[in-house]
C-alpha positions as CSV (number, residue, x, y, z in Angstrom):
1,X,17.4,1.7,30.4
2,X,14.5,0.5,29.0
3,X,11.1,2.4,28.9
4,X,7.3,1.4,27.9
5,X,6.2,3.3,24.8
6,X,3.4,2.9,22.7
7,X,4.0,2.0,19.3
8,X,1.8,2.1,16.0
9,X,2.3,-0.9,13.5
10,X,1.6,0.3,10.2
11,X,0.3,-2.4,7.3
12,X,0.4,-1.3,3.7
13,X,-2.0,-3.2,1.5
14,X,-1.6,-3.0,-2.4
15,X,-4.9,-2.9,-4.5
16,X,-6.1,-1.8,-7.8
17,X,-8.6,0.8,-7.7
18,X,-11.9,0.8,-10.2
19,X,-9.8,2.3,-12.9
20,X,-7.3,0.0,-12.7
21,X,-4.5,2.0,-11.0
22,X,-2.6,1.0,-8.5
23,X,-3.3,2.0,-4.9
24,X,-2.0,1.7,-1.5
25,X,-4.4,1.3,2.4
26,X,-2.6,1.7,5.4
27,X,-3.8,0.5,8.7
28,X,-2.6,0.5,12.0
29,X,-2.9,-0.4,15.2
30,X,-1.4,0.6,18.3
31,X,0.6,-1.8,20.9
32,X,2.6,-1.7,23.9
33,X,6.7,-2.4,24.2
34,X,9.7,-2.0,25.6
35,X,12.3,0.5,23.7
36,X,15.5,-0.4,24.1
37,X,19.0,0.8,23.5
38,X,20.5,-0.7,20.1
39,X,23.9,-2.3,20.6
40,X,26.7,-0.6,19.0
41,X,27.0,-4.1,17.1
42,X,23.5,-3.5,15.5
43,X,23.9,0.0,14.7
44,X,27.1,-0.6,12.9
45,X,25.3,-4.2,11.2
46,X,22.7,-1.8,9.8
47,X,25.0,1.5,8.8
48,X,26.7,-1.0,6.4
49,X,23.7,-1.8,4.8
50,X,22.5,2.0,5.0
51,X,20.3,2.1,7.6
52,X,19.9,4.2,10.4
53,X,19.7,2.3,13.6
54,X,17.4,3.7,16.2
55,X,15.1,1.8,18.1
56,X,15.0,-1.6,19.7
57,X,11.4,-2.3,20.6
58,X,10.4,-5.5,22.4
59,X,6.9,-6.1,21.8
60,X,4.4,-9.9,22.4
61,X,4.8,-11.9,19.5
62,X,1.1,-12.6,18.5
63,X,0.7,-8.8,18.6
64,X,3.4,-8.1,15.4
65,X,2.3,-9.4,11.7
66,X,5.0,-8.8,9.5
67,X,3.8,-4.9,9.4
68,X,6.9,-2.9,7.5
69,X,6.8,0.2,9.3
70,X,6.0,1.7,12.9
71,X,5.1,5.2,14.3
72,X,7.0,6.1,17.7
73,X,7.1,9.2,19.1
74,X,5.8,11.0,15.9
75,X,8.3,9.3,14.0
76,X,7.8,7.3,11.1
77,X,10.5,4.3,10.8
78,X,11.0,1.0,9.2
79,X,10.8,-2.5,10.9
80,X,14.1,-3.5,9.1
81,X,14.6,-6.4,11.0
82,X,13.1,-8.8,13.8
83,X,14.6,-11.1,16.4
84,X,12.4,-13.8,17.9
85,X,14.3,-16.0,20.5
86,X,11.5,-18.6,21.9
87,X,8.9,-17.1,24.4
88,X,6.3,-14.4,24.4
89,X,8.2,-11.7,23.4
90,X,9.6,-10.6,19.6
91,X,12.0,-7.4,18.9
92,X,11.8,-4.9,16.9
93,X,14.5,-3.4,15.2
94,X,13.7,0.1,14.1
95,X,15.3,2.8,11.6
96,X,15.5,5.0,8.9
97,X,15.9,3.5,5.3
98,X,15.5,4.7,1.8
99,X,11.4,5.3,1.0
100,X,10.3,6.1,4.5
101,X,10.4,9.6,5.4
């Protein structure tokens, strides 16, 4: 069934600091979507390549820009993949991979 949900897009920027060490920005912003259920298909696509399937989100498509992770729920997931079929809409597939906790 699907369900609206807020979801925030998290962009990580990569800079140098004045001392010449690496650092990370995050920003986000917050959007509306659709969650939907992942097919057993996906979740078994993404357990072979260790992933943790969880979320299918559909969201508009000038609203995502490439960001690598999402918050949903008080979760914090990886965008490890994206489907864009024509139209206004793009999805979202969400998940647990190695590096975000």
């Amino acid at each position: 069934m699907d369900q609206l949900v807020n979801l925030t897009l998290i962009k990580i920027t990569e800079t140098v600091d004045d001392i010449g060490e690496p650092a990370k920005t995050e920003t986000s912003v917050t959007i509306r979507g659709t969650k939907q259920s992942v097919t057993r298909d996906e979740w078994f696509s993404a357990y072979k390549a260790d992933i943790q399937a969880k979320y299918r989100i559909k969201v508009y498509e000038f609203e995502y820009h490439d960001e690598p992770e999402a918050i949903l729920n008080g979760e914090r997931l990886a965008i490890y993949r994206t489907f864009y079929n024509g139209g206004d809409y793009i999805e979202l597939y969400l998940g647990k991979k190695g590096g975000v906790q």
